[in-house]
C-alpha positions in Angstrom: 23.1 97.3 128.0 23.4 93.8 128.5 24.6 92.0 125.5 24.8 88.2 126.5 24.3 85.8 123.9 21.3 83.2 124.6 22.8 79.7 124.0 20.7 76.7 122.8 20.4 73.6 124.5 21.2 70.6 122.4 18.7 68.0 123.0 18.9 64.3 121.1 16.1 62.0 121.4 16.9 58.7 120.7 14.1 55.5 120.0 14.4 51.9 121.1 14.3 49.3 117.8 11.2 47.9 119.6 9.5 51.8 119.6 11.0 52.1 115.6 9.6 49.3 114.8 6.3 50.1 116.3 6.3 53.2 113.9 7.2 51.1 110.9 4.1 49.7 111.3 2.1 52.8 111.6 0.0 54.3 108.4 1.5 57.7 107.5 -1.3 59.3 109.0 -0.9 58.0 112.5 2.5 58.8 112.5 1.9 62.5 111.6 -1.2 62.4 114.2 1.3 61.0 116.5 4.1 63.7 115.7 1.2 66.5 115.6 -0.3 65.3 119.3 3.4 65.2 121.0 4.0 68.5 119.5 0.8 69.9 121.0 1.6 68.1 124.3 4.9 69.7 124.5 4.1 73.5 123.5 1.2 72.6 126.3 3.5 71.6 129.0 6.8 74.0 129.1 5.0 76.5 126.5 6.9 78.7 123.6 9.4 80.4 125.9 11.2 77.4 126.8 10.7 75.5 123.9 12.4 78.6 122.1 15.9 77.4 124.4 15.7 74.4 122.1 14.3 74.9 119.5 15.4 78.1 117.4 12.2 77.7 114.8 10.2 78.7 118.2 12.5 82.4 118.9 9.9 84.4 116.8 6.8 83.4 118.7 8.1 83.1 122.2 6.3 86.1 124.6 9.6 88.2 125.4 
């Protein structure tokens, strides 16, 4: 039995002050329409298995 340990990747986005400020002057609710479309995009585009190497919160609902 193979009993390797998975290691997550570390992953650090950082935002310009120009894109910061361009959220400051976003409602509340653009900002989480913003966050909720990104998310979508993302569990779109490299799906729940490799968002799980990330993202621990995703382990549980990742297809083994």
């Amino acid at each position: 039995m193979n009993n390797k340990k998975k290691e997550h990747i570390d992953i650090v986005y950082t935002f310009s002050k120009e894109k910061l400020d361009e959220f400051r002057c976003m409602s509340v609710r653009q900002r989480l329409q913003w966050l909720e479309e990104a998310n979508l995009f993302i569990n779109r585009t490299i799906g729940f298995k490799k968002r799980a190497l990330t993202d621990a919160r995703f382990e549980g609902i990742a297809p083994k």
